[in-house]
C-alpha positions in Angstrom: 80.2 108.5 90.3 83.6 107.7 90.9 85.2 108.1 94.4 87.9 111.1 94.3 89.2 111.4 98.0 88.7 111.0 101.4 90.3 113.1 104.2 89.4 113.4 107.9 91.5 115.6 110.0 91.6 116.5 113.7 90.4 120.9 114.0 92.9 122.7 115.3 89.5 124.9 116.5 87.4 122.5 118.7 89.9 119.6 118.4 87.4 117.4 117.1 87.4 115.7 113.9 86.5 116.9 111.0 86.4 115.0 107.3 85.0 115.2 103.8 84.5 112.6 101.0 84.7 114.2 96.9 83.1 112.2 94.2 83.3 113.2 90.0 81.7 112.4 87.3 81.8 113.8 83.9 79.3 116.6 84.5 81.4 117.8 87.6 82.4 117.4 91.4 80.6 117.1 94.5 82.0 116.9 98.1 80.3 115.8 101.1 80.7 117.1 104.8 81.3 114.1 107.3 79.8 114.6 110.4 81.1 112.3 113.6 78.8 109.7 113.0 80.1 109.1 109.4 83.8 109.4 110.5 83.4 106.6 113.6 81.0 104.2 111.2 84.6 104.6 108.7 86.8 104.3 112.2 84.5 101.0 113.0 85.0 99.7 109.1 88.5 100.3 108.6 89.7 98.7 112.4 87.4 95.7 111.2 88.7 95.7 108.0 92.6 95.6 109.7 91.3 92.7 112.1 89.9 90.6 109.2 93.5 90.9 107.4 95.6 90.1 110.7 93.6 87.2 110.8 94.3 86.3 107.5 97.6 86.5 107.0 97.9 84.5 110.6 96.1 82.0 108.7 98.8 81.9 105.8 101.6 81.7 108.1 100.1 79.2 110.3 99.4 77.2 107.1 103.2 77.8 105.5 104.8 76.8 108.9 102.8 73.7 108.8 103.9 72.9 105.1 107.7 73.4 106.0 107.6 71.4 109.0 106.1 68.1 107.1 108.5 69.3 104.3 111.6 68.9 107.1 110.1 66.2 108.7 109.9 64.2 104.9 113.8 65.0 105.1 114.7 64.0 108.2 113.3 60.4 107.5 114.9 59.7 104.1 
């Protein structure tokens, strides 16, 4: 199966959210109703998911600062 869309949306009804997930394959569609359960466990992935790439990239600037600075530092002593 191959992963079609994903949409979650607040009910203008009840105000709560509401969401579905669509898969295909080559003998047709099929879409899934997310209850609130699913749509906080994709809430709780997708918030750790943005932490985990802060941290990275904090990582990769930390790391490029450092390189510049002995990079200047080599400069400044010639």
């Amino acid at each position: 199966m191959d992963f079609k869309s994903l949409s979650i949306e607040r009910s203008w009804r009840s105000k709560s959210l509401e969401g579905t997930i669509r898969f295909s394959n080559k003998t047709g569609d099929i879409t899934l109703k997310l209850n609130q359960s699913h749509i906080d466990r994709i809430f709780e992935v997708v918030a750790e998911t943005m932490i985990e790439v802060a941290k990275d990239a904090a990582r990769e600037l930390t790391c490029t600062v450092i390189e510049h600075k002995k990079t200047i530092e080599s400069k400044e002593g010639n």
